[in-house]
C-alpha positions as CSV (number, residue, x, y, z in Angstrom):
1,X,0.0,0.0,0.0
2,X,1.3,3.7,-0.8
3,X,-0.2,6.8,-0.2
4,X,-1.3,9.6,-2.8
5,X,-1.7,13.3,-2.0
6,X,-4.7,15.3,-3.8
7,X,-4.4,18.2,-5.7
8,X,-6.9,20.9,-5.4
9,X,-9.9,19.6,-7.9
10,X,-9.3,15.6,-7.4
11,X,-11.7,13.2,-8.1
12,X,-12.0,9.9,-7.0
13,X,-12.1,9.2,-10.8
14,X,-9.0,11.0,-11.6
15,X,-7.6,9.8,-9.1
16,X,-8.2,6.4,-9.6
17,X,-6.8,6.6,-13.9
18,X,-3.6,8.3,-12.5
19,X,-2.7,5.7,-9.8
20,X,-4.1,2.5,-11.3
21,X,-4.6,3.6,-15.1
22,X,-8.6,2.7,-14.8
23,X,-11.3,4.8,-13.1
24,X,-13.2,1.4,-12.3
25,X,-10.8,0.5,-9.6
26,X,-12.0,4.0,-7.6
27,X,-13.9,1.7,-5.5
28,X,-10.9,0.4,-4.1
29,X,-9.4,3.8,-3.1
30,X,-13.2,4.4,-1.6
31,X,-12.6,1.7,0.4
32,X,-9.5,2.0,1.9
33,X,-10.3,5.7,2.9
34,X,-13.8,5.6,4.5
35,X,-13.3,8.6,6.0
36,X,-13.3,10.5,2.7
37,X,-16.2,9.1,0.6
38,X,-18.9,12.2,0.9
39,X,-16.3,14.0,-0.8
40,X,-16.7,14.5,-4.2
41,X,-13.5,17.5,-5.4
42,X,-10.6,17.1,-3.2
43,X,-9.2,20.3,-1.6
44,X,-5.3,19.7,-1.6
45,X,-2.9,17.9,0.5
46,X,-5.0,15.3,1.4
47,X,-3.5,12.1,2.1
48,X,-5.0,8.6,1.0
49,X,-3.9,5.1,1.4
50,X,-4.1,3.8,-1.9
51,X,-4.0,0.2,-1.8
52,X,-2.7,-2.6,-4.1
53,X,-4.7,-3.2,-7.5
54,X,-5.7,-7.3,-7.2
55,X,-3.9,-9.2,-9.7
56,X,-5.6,-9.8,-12.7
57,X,-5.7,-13.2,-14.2
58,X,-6.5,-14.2,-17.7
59,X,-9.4,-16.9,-18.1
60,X,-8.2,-19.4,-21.1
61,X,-11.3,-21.6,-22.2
62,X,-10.5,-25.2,-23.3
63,X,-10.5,-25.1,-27.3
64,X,-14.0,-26.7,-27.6
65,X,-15.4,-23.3,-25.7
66,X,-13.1,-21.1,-27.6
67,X,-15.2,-19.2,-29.5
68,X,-17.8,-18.8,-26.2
């Protein structure tokens, strides 16, 4: 886990596509900071634990379900 320090105008969005490279992982940094989820534009130099993105692994379907 590493931490991330808002600029003035964050979203959870933004902040999300610059630390994992995908706004639908937001939910994560939601999670780990609880204490900051009514806020919707961060003021700056706020801190946030911003936690590990879960490994993502590939699904390979036998050749008889490839085209599934």
């Amino acid at each position: 886990m590493r931490n991330y320090t808002t600029a003035q105008g964050d979203m959870w969005d933004s902040i999300s596509r610059r630390v994992y490279n995908s706004e639908s992982m937001m939910h994560l940094l939601i999670d780990a900071n609880l204490g900051y989820r009514d806020v919707v534009v961060f003021p700056a130099n706020c801190e946030l634990m911003v936690p590990d993105a879960p490994r993502v692994t590939r699904v390979t379907f036998p050749p008889w379900r490839a085209n599934a």
